[in-house]
C-alpha positions as CSV (number, residue, x, y, z in Angstrom):
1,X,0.0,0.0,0.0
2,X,1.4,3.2,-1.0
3,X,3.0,5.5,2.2
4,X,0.4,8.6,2.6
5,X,2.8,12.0,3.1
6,X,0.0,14.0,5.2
7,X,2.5,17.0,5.3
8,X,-1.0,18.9,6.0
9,X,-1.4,17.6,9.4
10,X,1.7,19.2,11.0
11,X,1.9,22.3,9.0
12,X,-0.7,24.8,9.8
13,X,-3.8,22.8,11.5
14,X,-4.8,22.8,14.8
15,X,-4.1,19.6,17.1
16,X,-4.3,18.6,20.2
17,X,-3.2,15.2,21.7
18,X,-4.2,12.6,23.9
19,X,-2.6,10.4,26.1
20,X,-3.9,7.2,24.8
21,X,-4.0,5.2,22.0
22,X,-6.4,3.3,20.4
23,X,-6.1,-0.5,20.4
24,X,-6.5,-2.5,17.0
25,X,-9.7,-4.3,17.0
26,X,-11.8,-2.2,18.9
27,X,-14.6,0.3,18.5
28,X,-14.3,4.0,18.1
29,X,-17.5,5.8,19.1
30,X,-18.6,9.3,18.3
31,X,-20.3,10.9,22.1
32,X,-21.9,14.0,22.4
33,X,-23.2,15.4,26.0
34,X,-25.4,18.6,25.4
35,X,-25.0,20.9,28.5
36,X,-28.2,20.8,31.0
37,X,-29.5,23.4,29.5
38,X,-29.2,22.9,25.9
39,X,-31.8,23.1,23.6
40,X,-32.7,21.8,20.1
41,X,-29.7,22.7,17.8
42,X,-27.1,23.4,21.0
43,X,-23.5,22.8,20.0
44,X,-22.2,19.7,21.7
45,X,-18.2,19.1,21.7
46,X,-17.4,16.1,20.0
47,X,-15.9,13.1,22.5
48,X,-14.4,9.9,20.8
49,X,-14.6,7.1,23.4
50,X,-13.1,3.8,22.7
51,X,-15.0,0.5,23.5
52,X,-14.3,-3.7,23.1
53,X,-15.9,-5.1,20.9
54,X,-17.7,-6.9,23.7
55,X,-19.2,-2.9,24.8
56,X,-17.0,-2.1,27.2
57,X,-15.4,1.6,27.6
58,X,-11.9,1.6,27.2
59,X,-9.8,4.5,29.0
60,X,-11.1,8.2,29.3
61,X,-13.2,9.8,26.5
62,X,-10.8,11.7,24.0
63,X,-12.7,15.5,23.9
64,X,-12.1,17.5,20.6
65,X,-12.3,21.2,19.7
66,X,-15.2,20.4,17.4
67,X,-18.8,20.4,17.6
68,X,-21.9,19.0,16.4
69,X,-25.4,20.0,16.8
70,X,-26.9,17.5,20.0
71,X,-29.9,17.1,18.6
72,X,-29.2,16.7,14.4
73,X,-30.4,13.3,14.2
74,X,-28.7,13.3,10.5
75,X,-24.7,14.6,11.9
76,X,-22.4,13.2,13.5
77,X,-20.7,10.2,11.1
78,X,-17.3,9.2,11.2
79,X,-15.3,7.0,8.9
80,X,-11.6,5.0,9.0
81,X,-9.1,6.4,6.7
82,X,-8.4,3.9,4.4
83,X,-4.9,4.4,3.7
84,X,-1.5,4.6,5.3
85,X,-0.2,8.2,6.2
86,X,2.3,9.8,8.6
87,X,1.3,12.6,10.7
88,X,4.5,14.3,11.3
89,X,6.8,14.5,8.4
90,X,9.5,16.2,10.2
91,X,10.0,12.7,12.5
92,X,11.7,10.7,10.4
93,X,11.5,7.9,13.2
94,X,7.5,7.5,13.5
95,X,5.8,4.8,11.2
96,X,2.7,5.5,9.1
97,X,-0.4,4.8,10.9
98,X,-4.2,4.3,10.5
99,X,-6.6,7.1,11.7
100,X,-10.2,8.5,11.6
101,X,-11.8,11.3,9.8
102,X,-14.7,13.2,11.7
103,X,-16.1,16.5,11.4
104,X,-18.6,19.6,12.4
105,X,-19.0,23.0,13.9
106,X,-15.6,25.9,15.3
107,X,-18.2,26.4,17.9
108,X,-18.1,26.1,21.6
109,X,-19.9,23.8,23.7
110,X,-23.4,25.3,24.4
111,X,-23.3,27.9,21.0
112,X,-27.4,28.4,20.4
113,X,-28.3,27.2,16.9
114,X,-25.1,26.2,16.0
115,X,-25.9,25.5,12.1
116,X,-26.7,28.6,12.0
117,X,-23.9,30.9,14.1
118,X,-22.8,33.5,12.9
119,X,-18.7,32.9,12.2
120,X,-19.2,29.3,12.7
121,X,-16.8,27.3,10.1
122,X,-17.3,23.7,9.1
123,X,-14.7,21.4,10.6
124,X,-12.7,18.3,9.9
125,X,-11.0,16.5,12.0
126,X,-8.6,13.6,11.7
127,X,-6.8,11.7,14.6
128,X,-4.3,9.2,14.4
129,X,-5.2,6.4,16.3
130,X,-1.5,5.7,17.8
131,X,-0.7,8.7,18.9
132,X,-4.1,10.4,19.6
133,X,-2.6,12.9,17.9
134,X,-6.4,15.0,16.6
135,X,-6.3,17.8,14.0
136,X,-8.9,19.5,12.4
137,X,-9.3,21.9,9.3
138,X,-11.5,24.3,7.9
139,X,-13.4,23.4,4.9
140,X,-13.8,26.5,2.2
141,X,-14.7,26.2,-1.3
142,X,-12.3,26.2,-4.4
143,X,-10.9,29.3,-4.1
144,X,-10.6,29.4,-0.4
145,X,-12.7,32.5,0.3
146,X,-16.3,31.6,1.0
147,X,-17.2,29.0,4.2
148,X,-19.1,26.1,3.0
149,X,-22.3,23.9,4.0
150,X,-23.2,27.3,5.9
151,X,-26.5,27.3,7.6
152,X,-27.6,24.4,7.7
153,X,-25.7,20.2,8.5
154,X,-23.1,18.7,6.9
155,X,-22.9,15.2,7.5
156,X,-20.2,12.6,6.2
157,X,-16.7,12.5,5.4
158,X,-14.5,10.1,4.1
159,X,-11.1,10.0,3.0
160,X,-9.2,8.9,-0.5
161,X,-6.1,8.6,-1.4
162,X,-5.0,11.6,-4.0
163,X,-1.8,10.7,-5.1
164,X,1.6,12.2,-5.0
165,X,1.5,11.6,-1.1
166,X,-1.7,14.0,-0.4
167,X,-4.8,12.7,1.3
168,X,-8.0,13.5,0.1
169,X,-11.6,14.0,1.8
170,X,-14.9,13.5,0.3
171,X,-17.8,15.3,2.6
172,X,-21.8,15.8,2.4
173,X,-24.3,17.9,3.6
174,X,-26.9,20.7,2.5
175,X,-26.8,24.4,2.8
176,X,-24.7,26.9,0.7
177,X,-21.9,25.4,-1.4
178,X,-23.2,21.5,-0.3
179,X,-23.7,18.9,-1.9
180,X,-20.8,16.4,-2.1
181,X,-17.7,18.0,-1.8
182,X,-13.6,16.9,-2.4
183,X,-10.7,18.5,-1.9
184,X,-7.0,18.2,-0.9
185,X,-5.7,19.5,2.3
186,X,-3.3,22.4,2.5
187,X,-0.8,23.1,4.2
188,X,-2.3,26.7,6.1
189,X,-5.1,24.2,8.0
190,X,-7.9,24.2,5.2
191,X,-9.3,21.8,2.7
192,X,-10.4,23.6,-0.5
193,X,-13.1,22.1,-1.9
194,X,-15.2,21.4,-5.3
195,X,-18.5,20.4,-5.8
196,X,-18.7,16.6,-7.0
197,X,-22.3,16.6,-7.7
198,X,-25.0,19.4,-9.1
199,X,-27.1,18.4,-11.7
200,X,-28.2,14.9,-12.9
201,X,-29.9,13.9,-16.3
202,X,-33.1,15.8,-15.2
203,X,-31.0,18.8,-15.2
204,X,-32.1,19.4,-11.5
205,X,-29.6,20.0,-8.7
206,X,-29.1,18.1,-5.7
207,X,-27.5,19.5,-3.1
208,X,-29.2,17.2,-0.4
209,X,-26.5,14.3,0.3
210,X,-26.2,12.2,3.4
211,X,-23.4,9.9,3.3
212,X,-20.4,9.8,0.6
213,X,-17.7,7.2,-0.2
214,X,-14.6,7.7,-2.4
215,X,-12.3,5.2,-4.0
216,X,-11.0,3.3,-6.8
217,X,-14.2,3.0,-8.0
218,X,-15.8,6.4,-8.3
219,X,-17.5,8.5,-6.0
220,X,-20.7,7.3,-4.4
221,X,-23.8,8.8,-2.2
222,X,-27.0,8.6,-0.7
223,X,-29.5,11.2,-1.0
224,X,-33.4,11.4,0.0
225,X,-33.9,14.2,-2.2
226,X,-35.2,15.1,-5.6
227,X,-34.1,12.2,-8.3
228,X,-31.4,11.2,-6.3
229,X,-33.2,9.4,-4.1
230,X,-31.6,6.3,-2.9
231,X,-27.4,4.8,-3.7
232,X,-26.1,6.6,-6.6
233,X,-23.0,7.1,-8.1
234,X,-21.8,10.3,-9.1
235,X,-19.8,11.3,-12.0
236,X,-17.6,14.6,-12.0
237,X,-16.8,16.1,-15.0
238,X,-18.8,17.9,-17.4
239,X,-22.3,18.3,-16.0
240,X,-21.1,17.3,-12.5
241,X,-24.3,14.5,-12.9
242,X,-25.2,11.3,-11.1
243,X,-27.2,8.3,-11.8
244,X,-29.2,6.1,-9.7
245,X,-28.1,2.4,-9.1
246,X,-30.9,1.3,-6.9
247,X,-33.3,2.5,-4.2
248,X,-36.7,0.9,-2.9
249,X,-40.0,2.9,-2.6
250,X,-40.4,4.3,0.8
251,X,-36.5,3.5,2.1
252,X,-34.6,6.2,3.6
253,X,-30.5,5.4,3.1
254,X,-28.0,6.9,5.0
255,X,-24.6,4.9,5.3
256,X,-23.1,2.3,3.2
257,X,-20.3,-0.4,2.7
258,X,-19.6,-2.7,-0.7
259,X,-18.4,-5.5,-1.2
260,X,-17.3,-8.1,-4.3
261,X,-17.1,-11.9,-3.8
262,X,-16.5,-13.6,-6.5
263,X,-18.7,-12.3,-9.3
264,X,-21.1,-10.6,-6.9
265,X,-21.2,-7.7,-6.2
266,X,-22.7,-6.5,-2.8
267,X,-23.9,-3.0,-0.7
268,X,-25.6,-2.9,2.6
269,X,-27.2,0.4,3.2
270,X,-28.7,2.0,6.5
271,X,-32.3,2.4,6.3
272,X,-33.5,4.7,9.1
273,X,-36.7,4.1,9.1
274,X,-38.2,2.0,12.2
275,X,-37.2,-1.8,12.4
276,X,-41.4,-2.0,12.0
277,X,-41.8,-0.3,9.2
278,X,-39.3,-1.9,7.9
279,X,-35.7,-0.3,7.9
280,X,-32.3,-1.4,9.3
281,X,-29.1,-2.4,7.1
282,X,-30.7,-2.8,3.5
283,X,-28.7,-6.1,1.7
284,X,-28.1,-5.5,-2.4
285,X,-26.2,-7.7,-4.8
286,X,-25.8,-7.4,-8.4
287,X,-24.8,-10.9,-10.0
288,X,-24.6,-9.0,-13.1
289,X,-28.6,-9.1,-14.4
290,X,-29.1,-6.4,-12.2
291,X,-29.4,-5.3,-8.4
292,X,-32.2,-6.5,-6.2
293,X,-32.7,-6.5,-2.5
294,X,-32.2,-9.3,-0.7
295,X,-33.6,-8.8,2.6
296,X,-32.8,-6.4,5.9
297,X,-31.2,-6.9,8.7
298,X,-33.4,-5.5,11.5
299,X,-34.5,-8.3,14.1
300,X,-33.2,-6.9,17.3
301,X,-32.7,-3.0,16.7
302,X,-34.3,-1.5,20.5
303,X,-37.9,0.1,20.4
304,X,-37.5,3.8,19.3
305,X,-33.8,3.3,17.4
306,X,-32.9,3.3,14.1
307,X,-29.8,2.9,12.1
308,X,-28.1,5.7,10.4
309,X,-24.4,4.1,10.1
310,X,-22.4,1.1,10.8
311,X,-18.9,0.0,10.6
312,X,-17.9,-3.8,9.4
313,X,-15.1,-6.1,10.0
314,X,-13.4,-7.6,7.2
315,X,-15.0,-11.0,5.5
316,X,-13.5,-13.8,6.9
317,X,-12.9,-17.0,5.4
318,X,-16.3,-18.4,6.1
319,X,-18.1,-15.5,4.5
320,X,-19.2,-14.0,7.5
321,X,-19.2,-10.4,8.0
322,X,-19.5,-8.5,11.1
323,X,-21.4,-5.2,12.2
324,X,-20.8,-2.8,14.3
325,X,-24.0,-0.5,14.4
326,X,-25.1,3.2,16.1
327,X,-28.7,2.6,17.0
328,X,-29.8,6.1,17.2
329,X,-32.9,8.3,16.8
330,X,-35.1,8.1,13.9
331,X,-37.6,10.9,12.3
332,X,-40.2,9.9,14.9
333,X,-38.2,9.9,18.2
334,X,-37.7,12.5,20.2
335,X,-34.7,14.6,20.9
336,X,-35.1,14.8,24.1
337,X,-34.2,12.1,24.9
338,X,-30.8,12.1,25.1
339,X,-30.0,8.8,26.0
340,X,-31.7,7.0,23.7
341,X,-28.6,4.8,21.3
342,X,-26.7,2.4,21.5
343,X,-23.7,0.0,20.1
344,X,-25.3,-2.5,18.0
345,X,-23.7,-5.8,17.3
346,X,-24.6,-8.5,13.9
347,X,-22.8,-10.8,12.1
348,X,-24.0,-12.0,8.3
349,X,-22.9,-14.0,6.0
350,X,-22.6,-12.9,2.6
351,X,-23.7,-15.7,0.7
352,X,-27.2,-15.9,2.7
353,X,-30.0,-15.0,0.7
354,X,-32.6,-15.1,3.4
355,X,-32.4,-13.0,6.6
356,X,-31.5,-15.2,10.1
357,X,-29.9,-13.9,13.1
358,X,-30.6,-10.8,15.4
359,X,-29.2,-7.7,16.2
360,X,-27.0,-7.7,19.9
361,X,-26.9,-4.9,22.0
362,X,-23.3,-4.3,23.5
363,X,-23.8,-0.9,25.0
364,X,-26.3,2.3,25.6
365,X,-25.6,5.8,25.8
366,X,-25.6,7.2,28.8
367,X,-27.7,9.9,30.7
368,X,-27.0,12.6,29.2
369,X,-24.9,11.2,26.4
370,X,-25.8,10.3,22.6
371,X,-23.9,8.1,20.6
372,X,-23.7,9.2,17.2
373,X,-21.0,7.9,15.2
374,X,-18.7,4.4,14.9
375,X,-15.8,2.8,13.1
376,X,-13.1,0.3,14.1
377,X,-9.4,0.2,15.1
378,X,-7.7,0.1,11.8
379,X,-10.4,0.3,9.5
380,X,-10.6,-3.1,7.7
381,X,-8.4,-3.5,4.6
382,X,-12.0,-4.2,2.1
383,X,-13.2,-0.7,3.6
384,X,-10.8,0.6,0.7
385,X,-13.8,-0.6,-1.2
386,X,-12.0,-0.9,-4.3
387,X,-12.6,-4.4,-4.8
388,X,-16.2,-3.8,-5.9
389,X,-16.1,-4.3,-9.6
390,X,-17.5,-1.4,-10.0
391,X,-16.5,-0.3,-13.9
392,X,-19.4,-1.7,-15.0
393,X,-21.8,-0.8,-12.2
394,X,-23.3,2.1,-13.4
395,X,-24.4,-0.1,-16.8
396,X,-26.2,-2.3,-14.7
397,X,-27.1,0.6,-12.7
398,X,-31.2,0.2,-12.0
399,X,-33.8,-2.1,-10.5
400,X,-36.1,-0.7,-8.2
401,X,-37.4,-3.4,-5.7
């Protein structure tokens, strides 16, 4: 794998570090605690709390400089960075590591209607899981001038892998200058960023995303807006379009992994809705006639949750895969209740084609606390996601179940 030269991080962004590192194999948890009095759209600082993969807490909460709205039920996802990369170039002694991308508000814990602040930036962070070394950067648009995603959420971010020795980040959200957005970092603590996605065929923007991946394969996103609606992927360029692969009438996607084994290829998506009505971690393969639904994981998800993003292990050489889930709030829960997620736990195999098993609990949120956010200690190596297949995925691109 190539080495990662994240010059970026040393030169000009803020960072702070924490005393411990994070063990490989374990969880990674994004907490927020709102203050006792915050209200809807408070800014909560962002703590990332480590955890076993049997649920229990590991060490002391690592608390960050950013922020996230406490009660955005559609914030607050993080994702492994699937490459190598050094933090400190100047240290010629310390080895490339795996780390974390995250991301939010410049605001301080308790800011009113933080979305909408005035002077609040949009923040990514980064930490580096051996040292617990975090740093952040502001996220401006291609010319570095205007803020973006202002007034209202942005959402995901991922990372990719940009060549001569730069890392590169892939974010979401709505507001002004949204939509799905890449860029490089700098070396004066900012990413600049470009729009990856405007208009589609229809000619009609989107600038509603949820969650975004970037690899090998393309760019691809989840939207519940306009014709986007459902797993695209998008195609930069001329037109700045995106087409449809598959969605399902009433589904609302958020996160996403994808897999190819053998001649299959395979996406599980985060349906929000309630595990009644029918949502959970959506199941898609594509044999090559075309993708279809297999079934949804969702026996097991508590009363009042709902899954908005998950982190996987690799496959192992049985086929099995397993899940690491947030079960969070969905459109019909309340904010206010704070406590109300937890850590989720599944395993699959990926040649089933009917649904067995059940959703595990392995821990809840706490008073006070919401759990917003997971991934695991190195991200697996097939979260590069590269493996899909994908050259030919957009030819095969619809079925609607």
């Amino acid at each position: 794998m190539k080495k990662l030269l994240f010059a970026a991080l040393a030169m000009g962004s803020t960072a702070t570090v924490f005393a411990q590192a994070f063990t490989d194999g374990n969880l990674v948890v994004n907490v927020i605690k709102p203050t006792a009095t915050g209200t809807t759209g408070t800014a909560a600082v962002v703590n990332l709390r480590q955890f076993t993969t049997a649920g229990s807490a590991v060490g002391s909460d690592l608390v960050t400089s950013i922020s996230q709205s406490w009660s955005a039920t559609s914030e607050g996802f993080i994702s492994g960075i699937h490459h190598d990369f050094k933090f400190d170039p100047t240290n010629s002694g310390e080895a490339y590591k795996h780390g974390l991308v995250f991301g939010g508000y410049s605001a301080a814990q308790g800011t009113a209607s933080v979305i909408s602040a005035a002077g609040t930036t949009r923040q990514l962070g980064v930490l580096d899981y051996a040292s617990g070394l975090v740093s952040s950067f502001t996220l401006k648009d291609a010319t570095g001038a205007n803020d973006v995603y202002t007034g209202n959420n942005i959402r995901s971010f991922t990372s990719y892998d940009a060549g001569n020795g730069a890392l590169g980040f892939a974010t979401a959200g709505t507001g002004t200058n949204s939509g799905v957005r890449g860029g490089v970092a700098g070396t004066s603590g900012t990413v600049n960023t470009t729009q990856t996605s405007a208009a589609g065929a229809g000619g009609t923007a989107v600038t509603n995303w949820r969650v975004a991946q970037t690899n090998a394969g393309g760019t691809f996103a989840t939207s519940q807006s306009g014709g986007a609606v459902g797993f695209n992927q998008l195609t930069p360029g001329s037109g700045n379009g995106y087409s449809v692969i598959f969605n399902e009438t009433g589904s609302s996607f958020y996160d996403f992994r994808m897999f190819t084994v053998g001649n299959t290829s395979i996406v599980y998506v985060a349906d929000d809705r309630a595990a009644a009505s029918g949502g959970g971690i959506q199941k898609w393969i594509n044999t090559g006639s075309g993708w279809g639904k297999q079934y949804t994981l969702n026996v097991g998800i508590p009363t009042g949750e709902a899954i908005r993003t998950f982190a996987t292990t690799n496959i192992d050489a049985n086929g099995n895969l397993t899940f690491y889930a947030i079960g969070g709030f969905n459109s019909s829960t309340s904010v206010a209740n704070a406590g109300n997620s937890s850590i989720l736990s599944f395993t699959d195999n990926v040649g089933n084609s009917t649904f067995t098993g059940s959703f595990t609990t392995l821990a809840s949120a706490g008073a006070g606390e919401t759990f917003k956010g997971i991934a695991i200690v190195p991200e697996p190596a097939s979260m590069a996601i590269v493996g899909i297949g994908l050259a030919g995925l957009a030819a095969r691109r619809r079925r609607k179940a």
